[in-house]
C-alpha positions as CSV (number, residue, x, y, z in Angstrom):
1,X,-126.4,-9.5,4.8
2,X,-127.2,-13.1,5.6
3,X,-124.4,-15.8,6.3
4,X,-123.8,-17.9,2.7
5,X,-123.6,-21.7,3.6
6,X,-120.9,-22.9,1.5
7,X,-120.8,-27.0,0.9
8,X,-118.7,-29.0,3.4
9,X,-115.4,-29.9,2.8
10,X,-115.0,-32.7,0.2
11,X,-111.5,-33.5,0.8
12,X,-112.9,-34.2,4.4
13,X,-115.7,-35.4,3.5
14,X,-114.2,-38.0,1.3
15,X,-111.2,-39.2,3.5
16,X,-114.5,-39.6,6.2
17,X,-116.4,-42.2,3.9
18,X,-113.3,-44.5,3.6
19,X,-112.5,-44.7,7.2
20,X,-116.6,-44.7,7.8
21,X,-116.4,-47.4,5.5
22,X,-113.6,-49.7,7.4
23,X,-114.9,-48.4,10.9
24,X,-119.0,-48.4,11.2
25,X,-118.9,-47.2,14.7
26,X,-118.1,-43.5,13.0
27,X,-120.5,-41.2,12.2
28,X,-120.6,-37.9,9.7
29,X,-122.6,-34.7,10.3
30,X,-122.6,-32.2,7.4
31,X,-121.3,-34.7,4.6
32,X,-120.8,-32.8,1.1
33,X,-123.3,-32.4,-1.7
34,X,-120.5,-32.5,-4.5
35,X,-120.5,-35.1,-6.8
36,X,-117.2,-36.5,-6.3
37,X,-118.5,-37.1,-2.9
38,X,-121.9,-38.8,-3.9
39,X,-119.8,-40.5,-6.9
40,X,-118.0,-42.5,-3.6
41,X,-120.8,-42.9,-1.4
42,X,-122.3,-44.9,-4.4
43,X,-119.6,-46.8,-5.1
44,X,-118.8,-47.5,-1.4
45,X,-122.2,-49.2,-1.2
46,X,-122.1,-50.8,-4.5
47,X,-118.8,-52.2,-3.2
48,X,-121.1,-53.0,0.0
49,X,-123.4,-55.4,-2.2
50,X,-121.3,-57.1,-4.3
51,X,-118.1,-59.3,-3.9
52,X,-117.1,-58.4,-8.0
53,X,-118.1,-55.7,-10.7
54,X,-117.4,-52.9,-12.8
55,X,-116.9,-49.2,-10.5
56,X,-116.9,-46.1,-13.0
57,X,-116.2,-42.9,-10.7
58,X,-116.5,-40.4,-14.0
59,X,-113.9,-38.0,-13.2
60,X,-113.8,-38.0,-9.4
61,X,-109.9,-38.0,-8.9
62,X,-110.3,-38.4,-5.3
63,X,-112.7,-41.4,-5.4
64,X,-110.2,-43.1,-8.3
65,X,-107.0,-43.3,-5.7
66,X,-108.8,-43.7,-2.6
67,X,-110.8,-46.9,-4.1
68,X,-108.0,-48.2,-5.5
69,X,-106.2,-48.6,-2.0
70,X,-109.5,-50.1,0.0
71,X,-110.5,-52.6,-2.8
72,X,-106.8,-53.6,-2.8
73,X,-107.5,-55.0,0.9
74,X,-110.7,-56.3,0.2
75,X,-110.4,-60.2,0.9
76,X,-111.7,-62.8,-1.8
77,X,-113.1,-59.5,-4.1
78,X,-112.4,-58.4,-7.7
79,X,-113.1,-55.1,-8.8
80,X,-112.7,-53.3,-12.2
81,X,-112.4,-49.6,-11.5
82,X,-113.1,-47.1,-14.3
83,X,-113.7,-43.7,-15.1
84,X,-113.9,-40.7,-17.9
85,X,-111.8,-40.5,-21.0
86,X,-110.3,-37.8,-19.0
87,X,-109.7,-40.1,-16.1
88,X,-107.9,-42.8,-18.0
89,X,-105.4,-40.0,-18.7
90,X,-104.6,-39.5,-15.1
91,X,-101.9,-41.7,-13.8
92,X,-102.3,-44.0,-10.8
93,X,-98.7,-45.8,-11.4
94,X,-97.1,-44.7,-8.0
95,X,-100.0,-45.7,-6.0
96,X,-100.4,-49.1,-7.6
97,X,-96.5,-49.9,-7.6
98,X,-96.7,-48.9,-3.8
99,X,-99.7,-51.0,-3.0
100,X,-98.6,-54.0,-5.4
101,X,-95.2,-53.6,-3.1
102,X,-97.6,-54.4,-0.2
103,X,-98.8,-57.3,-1.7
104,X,-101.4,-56.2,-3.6
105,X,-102.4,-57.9,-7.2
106,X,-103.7,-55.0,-9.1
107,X,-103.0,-55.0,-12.8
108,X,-103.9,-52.4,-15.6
109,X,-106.7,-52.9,-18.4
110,X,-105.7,-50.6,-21.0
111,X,-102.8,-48.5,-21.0
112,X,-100.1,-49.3,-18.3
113,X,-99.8,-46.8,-15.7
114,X,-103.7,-45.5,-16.2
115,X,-106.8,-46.7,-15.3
116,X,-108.7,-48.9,-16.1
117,X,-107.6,-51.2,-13.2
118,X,-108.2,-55.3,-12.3
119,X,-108.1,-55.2,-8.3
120,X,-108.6,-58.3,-6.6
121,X,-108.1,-57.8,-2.9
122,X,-105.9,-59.2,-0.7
123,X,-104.6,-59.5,2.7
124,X,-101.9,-56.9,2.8
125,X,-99.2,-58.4,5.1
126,X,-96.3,-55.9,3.3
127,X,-95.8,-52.7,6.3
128,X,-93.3,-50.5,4.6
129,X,-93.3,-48.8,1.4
130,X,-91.3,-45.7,-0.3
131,X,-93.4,-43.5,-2.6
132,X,-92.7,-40.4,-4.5
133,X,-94.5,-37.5,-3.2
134,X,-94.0,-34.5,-5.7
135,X,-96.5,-35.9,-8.1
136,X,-99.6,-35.9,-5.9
137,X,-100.6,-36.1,-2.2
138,X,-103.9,-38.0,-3.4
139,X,-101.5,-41.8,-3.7
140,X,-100.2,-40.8,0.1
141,X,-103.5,-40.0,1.5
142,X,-104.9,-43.3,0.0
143,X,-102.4,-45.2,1.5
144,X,-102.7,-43.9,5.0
145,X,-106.5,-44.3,5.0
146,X,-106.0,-48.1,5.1
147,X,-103.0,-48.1,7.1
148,X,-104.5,-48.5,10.7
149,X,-106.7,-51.8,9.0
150,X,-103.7,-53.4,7.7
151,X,-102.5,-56.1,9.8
152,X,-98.8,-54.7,10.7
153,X,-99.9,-51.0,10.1
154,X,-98.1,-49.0,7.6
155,X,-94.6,-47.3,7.5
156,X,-94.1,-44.6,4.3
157,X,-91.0,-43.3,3.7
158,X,-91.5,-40.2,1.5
159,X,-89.3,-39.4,-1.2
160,X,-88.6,-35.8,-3.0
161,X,-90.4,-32.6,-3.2
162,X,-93.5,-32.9,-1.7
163,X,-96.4,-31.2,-2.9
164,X,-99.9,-30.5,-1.7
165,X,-98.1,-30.8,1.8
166,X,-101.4,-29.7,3.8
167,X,-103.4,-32.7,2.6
168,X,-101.3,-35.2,4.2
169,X,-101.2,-33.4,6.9
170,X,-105.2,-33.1,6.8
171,X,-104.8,-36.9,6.8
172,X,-103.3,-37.7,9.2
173,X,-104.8,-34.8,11.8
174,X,-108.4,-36.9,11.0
175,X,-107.0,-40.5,11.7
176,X,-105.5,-39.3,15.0
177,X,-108.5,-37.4,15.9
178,X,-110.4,-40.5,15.3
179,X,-108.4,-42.4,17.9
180,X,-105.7,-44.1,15.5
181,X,-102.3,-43.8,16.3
182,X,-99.4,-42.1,13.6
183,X,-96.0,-40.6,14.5
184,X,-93.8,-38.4,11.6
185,X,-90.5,-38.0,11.8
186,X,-89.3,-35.6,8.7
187,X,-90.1,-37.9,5.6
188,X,-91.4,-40.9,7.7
189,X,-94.6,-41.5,8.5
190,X,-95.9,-44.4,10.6
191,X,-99.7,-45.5,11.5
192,X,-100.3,-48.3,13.9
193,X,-102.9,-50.9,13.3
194,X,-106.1,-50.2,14.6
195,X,-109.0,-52.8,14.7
196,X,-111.9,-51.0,16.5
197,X,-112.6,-46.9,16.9
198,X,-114.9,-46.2,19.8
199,X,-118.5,-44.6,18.8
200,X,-117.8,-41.0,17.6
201,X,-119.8,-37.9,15.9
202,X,-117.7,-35.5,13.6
203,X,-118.7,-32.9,12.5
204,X,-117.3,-31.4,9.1
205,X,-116.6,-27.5,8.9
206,X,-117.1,-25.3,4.7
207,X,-114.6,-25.9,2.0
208,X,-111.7,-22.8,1.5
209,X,-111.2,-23.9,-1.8
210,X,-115.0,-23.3,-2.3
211,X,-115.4,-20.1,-0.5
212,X,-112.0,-18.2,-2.6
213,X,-114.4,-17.4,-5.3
214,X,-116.2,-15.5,-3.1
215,X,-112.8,-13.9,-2.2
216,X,-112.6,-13.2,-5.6
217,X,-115.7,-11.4,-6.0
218,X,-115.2,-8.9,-2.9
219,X,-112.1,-8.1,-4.1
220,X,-113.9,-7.0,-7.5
221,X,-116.9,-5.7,-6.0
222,X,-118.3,-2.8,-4.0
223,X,-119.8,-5.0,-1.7
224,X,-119.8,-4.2,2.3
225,X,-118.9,-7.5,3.2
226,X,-120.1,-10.9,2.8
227,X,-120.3,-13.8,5.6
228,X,-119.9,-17.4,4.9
229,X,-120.1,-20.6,7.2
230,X,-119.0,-22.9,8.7
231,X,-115.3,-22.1,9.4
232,X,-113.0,-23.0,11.8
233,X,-110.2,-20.7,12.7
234,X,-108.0,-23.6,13.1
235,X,-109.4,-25.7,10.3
236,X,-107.1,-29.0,8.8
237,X,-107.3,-27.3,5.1
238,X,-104.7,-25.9,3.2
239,X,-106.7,-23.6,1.3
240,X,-107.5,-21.5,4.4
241,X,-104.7,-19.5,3.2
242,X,-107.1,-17.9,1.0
243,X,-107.4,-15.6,3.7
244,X,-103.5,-14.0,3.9
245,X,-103.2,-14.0,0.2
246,X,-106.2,-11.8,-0.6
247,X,-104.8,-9.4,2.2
248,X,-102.8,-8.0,-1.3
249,X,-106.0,-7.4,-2.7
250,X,-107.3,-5.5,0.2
251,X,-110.1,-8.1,1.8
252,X,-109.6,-8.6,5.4
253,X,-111.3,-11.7,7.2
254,X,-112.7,-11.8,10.6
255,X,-113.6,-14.9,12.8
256,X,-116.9,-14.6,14.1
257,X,-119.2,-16.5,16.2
258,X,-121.0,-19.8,14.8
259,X,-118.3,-20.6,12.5
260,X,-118.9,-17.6,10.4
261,X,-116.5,-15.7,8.6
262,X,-116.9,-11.8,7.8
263,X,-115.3,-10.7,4.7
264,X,-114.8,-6.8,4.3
265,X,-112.4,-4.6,1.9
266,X,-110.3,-2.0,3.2
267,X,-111.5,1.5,2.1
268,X,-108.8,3.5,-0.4
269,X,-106.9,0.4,-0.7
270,X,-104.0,0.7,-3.2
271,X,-103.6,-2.7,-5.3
272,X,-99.9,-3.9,-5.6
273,X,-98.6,-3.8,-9.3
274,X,-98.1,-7.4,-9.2
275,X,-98.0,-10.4,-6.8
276,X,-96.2,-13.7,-6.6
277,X,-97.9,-16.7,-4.9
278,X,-95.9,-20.4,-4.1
279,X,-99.0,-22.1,-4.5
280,X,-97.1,-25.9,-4.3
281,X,-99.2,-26.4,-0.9
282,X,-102.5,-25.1,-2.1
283,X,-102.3,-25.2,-5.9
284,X,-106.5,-25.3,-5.7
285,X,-106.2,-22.1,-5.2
286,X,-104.3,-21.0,-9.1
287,X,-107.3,-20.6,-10.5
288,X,-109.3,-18.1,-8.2
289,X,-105.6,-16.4,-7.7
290,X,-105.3,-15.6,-11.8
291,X,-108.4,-14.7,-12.7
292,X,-109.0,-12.3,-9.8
293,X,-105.5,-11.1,-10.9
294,X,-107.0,-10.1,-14.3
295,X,-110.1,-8.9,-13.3
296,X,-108.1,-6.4,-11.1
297,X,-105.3,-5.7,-13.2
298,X,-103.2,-7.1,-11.4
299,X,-99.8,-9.0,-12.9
300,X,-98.9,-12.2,-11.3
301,X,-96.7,-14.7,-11.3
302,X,-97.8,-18.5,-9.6
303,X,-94.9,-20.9,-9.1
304,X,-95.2,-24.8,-7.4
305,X,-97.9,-25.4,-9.8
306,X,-96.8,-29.4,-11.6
307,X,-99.6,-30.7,-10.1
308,X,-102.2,-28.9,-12.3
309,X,-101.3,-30.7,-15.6
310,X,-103.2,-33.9,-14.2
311,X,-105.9,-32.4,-12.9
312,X,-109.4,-32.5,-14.1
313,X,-108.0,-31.3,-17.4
314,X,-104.7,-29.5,-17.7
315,X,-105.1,-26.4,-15.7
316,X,-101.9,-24.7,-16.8
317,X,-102.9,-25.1,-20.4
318,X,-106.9,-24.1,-20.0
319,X,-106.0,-21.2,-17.8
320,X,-104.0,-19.8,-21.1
321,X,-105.7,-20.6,-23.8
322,X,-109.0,-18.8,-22.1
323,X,-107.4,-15.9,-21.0
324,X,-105.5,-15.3,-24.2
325,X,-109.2,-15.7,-25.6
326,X,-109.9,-12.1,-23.5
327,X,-106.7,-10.5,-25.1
328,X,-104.7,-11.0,-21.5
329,X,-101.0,-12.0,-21.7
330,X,-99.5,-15.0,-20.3
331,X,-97.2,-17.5,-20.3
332,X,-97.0,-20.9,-18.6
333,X,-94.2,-23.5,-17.8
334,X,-94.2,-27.2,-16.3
335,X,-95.1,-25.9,-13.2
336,X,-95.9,-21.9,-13.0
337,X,-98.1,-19.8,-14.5
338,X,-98.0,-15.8,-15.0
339,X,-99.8,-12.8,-16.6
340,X,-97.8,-10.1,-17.4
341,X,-100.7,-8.4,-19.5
342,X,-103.7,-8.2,-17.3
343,X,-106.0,-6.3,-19.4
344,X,-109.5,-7.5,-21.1
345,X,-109.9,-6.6,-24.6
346,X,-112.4,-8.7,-25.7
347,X,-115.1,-9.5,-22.4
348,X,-117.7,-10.6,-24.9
349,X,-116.4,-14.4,-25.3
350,X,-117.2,-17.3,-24.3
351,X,-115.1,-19.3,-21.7
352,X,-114.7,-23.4,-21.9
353,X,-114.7,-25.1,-19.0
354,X,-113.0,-28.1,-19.6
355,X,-115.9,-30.8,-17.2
356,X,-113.5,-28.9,-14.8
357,X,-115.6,-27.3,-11.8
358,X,-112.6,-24.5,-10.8
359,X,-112.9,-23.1,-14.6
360,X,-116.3,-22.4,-14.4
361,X,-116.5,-21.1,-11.1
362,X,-112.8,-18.8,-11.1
363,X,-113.7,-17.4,-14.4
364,X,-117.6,-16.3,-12.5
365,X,-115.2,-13.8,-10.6
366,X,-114.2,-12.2,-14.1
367,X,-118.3,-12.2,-14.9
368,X,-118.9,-10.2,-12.2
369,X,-116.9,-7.2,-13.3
370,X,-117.8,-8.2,-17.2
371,X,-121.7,-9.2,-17.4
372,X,-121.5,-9.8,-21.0
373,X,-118.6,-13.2,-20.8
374,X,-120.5,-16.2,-21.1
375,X,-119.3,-19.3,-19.3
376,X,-120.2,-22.6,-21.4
377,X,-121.4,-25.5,-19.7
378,X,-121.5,-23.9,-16.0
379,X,-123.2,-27.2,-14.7
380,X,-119.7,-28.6,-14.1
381,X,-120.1,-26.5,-10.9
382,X,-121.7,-30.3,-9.4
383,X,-118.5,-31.7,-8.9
384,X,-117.9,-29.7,-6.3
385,X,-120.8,-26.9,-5.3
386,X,-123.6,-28.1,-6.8
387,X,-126.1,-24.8,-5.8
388,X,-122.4,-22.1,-6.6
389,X,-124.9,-20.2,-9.2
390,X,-127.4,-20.0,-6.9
391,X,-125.2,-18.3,-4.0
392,X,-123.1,-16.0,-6.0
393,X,-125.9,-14.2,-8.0
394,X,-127.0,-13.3,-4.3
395,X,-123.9,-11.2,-4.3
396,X,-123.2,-8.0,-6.7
């Protein structure tokens, strides 16, 4: 069959537009179509064309914490940065204590701890900073973006558990690829300032977290194989893992030419009786994992999963509520989630999605071994992979 195109990373793509943004001699090829992507780009350029005004990124996590570190350091500007109902229930607390620490003067409209946000930037003379890291990667990330601009660079000393581990380290792989210097030593992380990056092209390789559903489906379907692009054998995402956990479920992936990855499923493969994932480095991934758990029959257990109640809605929560909809057993904690009942008793429901893009498209694995489940409100699918109907019809 012909190679799928899958939509360019957005956590690339997004960490790309802020340092774009601070350094104009850089240059993106293959920028994301997903809507937390465009959501940025617009507000990077209505940033661009006015020194003060109101920024509503909807519910584009990303754009909220990696705005609210650049327009800290914006000189002379004042901001008010906004979003969804949903978004004002997110918490940005850590970032802004860190940033405020820094010398920032960022102060909280509504409810203390939550967006909306008052930023009036500053010069950031402040270099070191400690910060939490077992809540989300997002405040780290945000901070090391505008590290090399700040005058005396940036020292982070991490504290606790971290989670999401890969996406710092996604970080920090682009900045030094782009020329700017970091070191890390354990739970200290140093970037040196950085005025000018010399004129560069980067290219950005497919999204992993986009292409599991299509993991998902082979493993469901009789399918021969399917081929998706671009990938990079030694790509900065986490979620390329997709590819050793769905060895349990019998597809094998193969490396191709041209960035192209060939998906196939072992012949008189033998499912496991269950499976147990640590997904606290990829937890993108819990979705796609339980649901193709269920539609295989497969029981499951998912631990290092506390970042998922502050997601786009509470993941943990959703997951349960929809699959107890389908007559499946499960139970969730703080941070795990399992099915111990994997069976479908009642396929002829319909699924919420929660405005949450990873509902919608992990329960369209379940669709394609139950026709008859409707999925409400599959336009969601924007925020991420705004043509995902289009492509996974093509497969059955």
């Amino acid at each position: 069959m012909q190679s799928l195109s899958i939509p360019a990373s957005k956590s690339i793509s997004n960490r790309l537009l802020i340092l774009q943004y601070l350094y104009s001699t850089l240059k993106i090829n293959n920028l994301s179509t997903a809507e937390d992507t465009r959501v940025l780009q617009e507000a990077l350029q209505q940033i661009s064309e006015n020194d003060d005004s109101v920024i509503n990124i909807g519910h584009a996590g990303t754009a909220m914490r990696f705005l609210t570190a650049l327009l800290s350091t914006l000189e002379g500007k004042i901001f008010v940065l906004d979003g969804s109902e949903r978004m004002r229930q997110r918490p940005v607390k850590i970032l802004v204590d860190a940033l405020n620490h820094l010398g920032a003067d960022i102060s909280y409209l509504q409810q203390d701890g939550y967006p909306a946000l008052r930023i009036k930037g500053k010069k950031l003379t402040g270099n070191t900073v400690e910060i939490a890291q077992n809540v989300s990667s997002q405040y780290i990330s945000a901070l090391l973006l505008i590290a090399p601009k700040l005058p005396n660079g940036l020292t982070l000393h991490l504290k606790g558990k971290q989670v999401s581990k890969p996406y710092v380290q996604m970080t920090l792989s682009i900045l030094s690829k782009l020329g700017i210097r970091t070191e890390q030593n354990n739970e200290i992380i140093k970037v040196y300032p950085t005025d000018k990056l010399a004129r560069q092209q980067v290219n950005i390789e497919g999204d992993w977290s986009s292409a599991s559903y299509f993991y998902g489906a082979m493993s469901v379907l009789n399918q021969a194989e399917i081929r998706l692009k671009p990938f990079d054998k030694n790509s900065l995402q986490g979620d390329r893992k997709i590819v050793s956990y769905f060895i349990s479920f019998g597809v094998i992936t193969r490396f191709d030419a041209n960035q192209e990855i060939v998906l196939t499923k072992q012949k008189d493969f033998k499912l496991p009786e269950s499976v147990h994932f640590d997904l606290l480095e990829t937890p993108d991934l819990a979705q796609t994992l339980a649901v193709t758990c269920l539609a295989l029959g497969v029981k499951c257990r998912l631990t290092g999963l506390q970042t998922l109640r502050i997601k786009e809605t509470d993941r943990l929560s959703a997951l349960q509520t929809e699959m107890q909809k389908l007559g499946a057993g499960v139970h969730i904690t703080d941070n795990s989630f399992e099915l111990f009942e994997p069976v479908v008793q009642h396929p002829n429901v319909s699924i919420d999605t929660y405005n949450d893009h990873r509902m919608a498209m992990s329960f369209a694995i379940l669709q394609k071994k139950y026709p008859e489940l409707v999925i409400n409100h599959p336009e969601v699918v924007v925020k991420s992979f705004p043509n995902f109907w289009e492509l996974f019809e093509d497969i059955s």
